[in-house]
C-alpha positions in Angstrom: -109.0 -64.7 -127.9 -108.1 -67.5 -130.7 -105.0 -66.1 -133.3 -106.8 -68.0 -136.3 -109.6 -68.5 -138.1 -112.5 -70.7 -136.8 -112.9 -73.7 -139.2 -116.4 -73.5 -141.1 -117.5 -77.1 -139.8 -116.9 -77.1 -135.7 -117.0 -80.5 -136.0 -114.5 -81.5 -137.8 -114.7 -85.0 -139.7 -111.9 -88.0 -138.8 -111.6 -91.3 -141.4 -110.0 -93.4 -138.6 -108.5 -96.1 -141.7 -107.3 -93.2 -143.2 -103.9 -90.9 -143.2 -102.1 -93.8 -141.1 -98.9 -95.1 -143.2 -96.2 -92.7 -141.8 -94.2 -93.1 -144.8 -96.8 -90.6 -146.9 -97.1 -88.3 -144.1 -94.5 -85.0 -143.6 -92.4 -84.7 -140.6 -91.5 -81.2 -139.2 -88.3 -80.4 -137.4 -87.9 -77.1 -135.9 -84.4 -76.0 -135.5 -85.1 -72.3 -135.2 -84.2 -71.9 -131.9 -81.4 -69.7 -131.2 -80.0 -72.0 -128.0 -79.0 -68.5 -125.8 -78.7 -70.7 -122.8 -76.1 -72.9 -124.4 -73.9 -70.3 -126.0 -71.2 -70.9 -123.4 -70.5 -74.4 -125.0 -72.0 -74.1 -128.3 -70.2 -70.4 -129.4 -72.1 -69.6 -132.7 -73.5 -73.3 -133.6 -77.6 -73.3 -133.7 -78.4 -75.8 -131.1 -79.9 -78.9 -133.0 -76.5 -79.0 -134.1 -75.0 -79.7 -130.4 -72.8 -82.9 -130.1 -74.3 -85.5 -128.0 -71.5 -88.5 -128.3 -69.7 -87.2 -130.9 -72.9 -87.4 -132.6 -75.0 -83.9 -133.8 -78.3 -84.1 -131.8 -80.9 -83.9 -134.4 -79.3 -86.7 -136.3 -81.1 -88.9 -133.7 -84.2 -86.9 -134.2 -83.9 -87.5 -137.8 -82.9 -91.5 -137.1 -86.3 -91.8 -135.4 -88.2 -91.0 -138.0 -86.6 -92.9 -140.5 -87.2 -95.5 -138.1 -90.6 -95.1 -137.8 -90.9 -95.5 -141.3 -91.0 -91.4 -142.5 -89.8 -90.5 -145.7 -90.3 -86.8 -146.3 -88.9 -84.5 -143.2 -89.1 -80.3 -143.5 -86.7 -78.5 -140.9 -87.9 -75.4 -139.8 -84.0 -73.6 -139.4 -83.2 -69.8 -138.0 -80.2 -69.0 -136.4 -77.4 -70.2 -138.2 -79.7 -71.9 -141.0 -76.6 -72.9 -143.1 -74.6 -74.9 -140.7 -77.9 -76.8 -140.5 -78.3 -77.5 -144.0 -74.3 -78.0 -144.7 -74.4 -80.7 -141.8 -77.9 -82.7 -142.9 -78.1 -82.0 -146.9 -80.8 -83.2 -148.7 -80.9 -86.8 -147.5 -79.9 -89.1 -144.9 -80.9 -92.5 -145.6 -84.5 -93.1 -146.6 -85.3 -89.4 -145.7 -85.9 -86.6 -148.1 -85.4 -83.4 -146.2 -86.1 -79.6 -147.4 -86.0 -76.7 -145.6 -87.7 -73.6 -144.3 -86.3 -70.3 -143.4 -87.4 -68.1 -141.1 -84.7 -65.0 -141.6 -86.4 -63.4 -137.9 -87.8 -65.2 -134.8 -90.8 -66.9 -135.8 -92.1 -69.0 -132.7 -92.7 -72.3 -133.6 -96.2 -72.0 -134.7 -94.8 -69.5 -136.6 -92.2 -71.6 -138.5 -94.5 -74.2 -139.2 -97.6 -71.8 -140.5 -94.0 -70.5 -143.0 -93.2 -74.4 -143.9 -96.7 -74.8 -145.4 -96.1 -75.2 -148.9 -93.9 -78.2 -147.7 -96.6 -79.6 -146.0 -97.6 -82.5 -148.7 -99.9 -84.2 -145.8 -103.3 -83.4 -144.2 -101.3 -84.0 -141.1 -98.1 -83.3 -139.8 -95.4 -85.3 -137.5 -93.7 -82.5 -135.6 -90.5 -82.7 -133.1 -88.6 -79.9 -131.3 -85.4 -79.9 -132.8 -84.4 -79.7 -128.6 -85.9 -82.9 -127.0 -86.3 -86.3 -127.1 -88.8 -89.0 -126.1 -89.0 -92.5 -126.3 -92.2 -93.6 -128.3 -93.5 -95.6 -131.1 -94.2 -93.2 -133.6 -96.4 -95.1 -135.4 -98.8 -95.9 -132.7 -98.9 -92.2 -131.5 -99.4 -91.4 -135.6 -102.2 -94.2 -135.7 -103.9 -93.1 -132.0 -104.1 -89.5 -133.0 -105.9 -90.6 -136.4 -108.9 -93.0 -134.1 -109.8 -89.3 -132.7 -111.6 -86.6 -133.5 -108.3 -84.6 -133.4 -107.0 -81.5 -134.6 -104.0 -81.5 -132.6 -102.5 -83.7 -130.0 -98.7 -83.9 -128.6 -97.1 -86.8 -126.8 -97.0 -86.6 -122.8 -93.7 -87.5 -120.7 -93.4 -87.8 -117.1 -90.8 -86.1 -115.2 -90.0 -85.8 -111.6 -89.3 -82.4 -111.8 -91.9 -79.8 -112.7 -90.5 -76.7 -112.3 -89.1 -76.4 -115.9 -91.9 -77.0 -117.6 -95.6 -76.7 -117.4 -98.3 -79.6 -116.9 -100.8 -81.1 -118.9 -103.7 -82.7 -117.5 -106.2 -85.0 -119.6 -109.1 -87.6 -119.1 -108.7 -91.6 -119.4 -109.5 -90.8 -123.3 -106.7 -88.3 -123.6 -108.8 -85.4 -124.3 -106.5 -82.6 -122.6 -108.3 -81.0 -119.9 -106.2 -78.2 -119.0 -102.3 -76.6 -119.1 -100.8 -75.8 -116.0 -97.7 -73.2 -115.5 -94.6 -74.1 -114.4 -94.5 -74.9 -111.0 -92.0 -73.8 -108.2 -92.4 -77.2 -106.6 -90.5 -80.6 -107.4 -93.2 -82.7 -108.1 -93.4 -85.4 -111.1 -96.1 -84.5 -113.1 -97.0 -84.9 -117.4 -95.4 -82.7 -119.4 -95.7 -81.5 -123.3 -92.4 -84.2 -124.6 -92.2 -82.1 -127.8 -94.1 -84.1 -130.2 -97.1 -82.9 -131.9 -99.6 -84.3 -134.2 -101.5 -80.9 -136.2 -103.8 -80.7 -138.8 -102.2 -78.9 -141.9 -105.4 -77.2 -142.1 -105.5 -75.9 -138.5 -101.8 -74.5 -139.4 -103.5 -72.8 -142.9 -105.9 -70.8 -140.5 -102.8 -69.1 -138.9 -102.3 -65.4 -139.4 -98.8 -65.4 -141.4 -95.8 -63.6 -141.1 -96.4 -63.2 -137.1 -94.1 -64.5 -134.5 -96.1 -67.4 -132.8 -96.3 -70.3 -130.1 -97.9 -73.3 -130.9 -97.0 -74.3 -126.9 -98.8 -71.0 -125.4 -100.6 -69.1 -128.8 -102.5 -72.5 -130.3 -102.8 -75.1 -128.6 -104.2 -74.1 -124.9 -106.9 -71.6 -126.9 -108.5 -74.9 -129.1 -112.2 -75.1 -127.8 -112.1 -79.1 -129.1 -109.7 -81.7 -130.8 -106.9 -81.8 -128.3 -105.4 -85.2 -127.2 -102.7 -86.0 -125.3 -100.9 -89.6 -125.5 -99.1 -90.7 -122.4 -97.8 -94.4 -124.3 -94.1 -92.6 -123.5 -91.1 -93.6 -122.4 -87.7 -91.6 -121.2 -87.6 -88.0 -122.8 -84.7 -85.3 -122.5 -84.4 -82.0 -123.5 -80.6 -79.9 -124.1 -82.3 -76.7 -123.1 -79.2 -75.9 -120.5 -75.3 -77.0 -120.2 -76.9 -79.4 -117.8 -79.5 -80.9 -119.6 -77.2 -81.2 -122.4 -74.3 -82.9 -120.1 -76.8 -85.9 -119.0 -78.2 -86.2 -122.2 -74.7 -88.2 -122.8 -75.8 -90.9 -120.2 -79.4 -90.6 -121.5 -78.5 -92.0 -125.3 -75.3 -94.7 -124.1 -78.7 -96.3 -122.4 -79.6 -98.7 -124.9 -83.3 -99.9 -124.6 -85.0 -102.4 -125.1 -82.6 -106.1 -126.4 -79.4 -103.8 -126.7 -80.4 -101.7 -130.0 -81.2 -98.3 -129.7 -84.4 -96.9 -129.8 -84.0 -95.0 -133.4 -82.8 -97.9 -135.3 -85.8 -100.1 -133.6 -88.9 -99.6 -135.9 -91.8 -100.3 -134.1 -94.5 -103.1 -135.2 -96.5 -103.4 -137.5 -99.9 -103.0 -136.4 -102.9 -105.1 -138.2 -106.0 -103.9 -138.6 -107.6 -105.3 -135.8 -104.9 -103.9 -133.8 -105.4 -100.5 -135.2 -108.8 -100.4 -134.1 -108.0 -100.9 -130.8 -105.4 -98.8 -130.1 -107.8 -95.7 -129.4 -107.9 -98.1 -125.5 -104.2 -98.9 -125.6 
């Protein structure tokens, strides 16, 4: 049974040369989370604030966007909301960032159905305040827009499946189906944190209820979910371990020695951006 209202057209209409310049579009953090696994070596800060390098971990979040050419970024915050705003303020280079409280345990389909008088685009870039992954944001932000889609969240392979679930989908990227977590090592496609929603589809959300947009949305859509698999490394800091190797994961510099959230992309013409929908 679907938590929100059915849209009045089922078949929702897509401009694909529309909605595609990331730096009009709103990117959501969600830094809600209140990081129980990591309390032995966080004590009482929230998690997105967890040094990685001597560096706070969603700062890189926040340097990939402004990378990718974003302007206008919402973090979702909970636990410990003030040591989240005192450490990011209201900019950080080209970005403008607001926030949105959620003074109880929201989910984060929850948080982002609170956030949406933030929401100044039809769609919304949003990233786990946890994770990482390696991708050209524009491309994914461009892809999503040549489909039919209400929803659709970037894809990482990992060799390990048994902490987190699979997602399977066809050579188009329509996703097919969500598999559980696994109690066998096997590599497999996993969710990488990084969604593409409709503001709309988060509109038709019942508010004030504590929601997953991982289990409570996304597997119940009937139509409109993609899954883009143009990814590269991805981490999460979900456990002291986790967290330990993401030290080796970001002293990895890709690609000609810069890292990845100071490397914009390319610019994609418009004959490029009609193709990507095969890339």
């Amino acid at each position: 049974m679907t938590l929100y209202e059915p849209s009045p057209d089922p078949t929702p209409s897509f401009a694909p040369a529309a909605g595609v310049d990331l730096a009009r579009a709103t990117a959501v953090i969600l830094a809600g989370g209140l990081g129980t696994r990591l309390r032995s070596v966080l004590g009482d800060r929230p998690k997105v604030l967890a040094e990685v390098n001597g560096v706070p971990f969603v700062f890189r979040l926040l340097d990939q966007l402004a990378g990718a050419g974003v302007e206008h970024v919402v973090v979702c915050t909970g636990y410990r909301a003030e040591q989240v705003r005192a450490a990011l303020g209201a900019r950080r280079g080209p970005l403008e960032i607001e926030y949105s409280h959620e003074p109880s345990p929201a989910g984060t389909a929850g948080a982002l159905r609170r956030a949406l008088p933030l929401l100044r685009s039809p769609s919304v870039l949003v990233l786990n305040g946890d994770s990482y992954c390696e991708l050209d944001l524009e491309h994914f932000w461009i892809w999503h827009h040549l489909r039919p889609a209400q929803a659709s969240l970037a894809l990482a392979r990992v060799d390990d499946a048994r902490r987190f679930g699979a997602v399977e989908t066809d050579d188009y990227g329509r996703v097919l189906r969500f598999d559980e977590k696994s109690s066998v090592a096997r590599a497999v496609l996993v969710n990488a944190g990084v969604y593409i929603v409709r503001r709309s589809l988060l509109a038709r959300l019942p508010a004030g209820r504590e929601l997953s947009l991982e289990r409570d949305v996304l597997p119940w859509l009937e139509e409109g979910l993609y899954g883009y698999r143009r990814t590269s490394r991805f981490i999460d800091i979900g456990t002291p371990e986790s967290l330990a190797r993401a030290a080796r994961f970001f002293r990895r510099r890709p690609g000609r020695g810069r890292p990845l959230e100071s490397r914009r992309g390319p610019r994609l013409s418009r004959g490029a951006r009609h193709h990507a929908e095969v890339a």
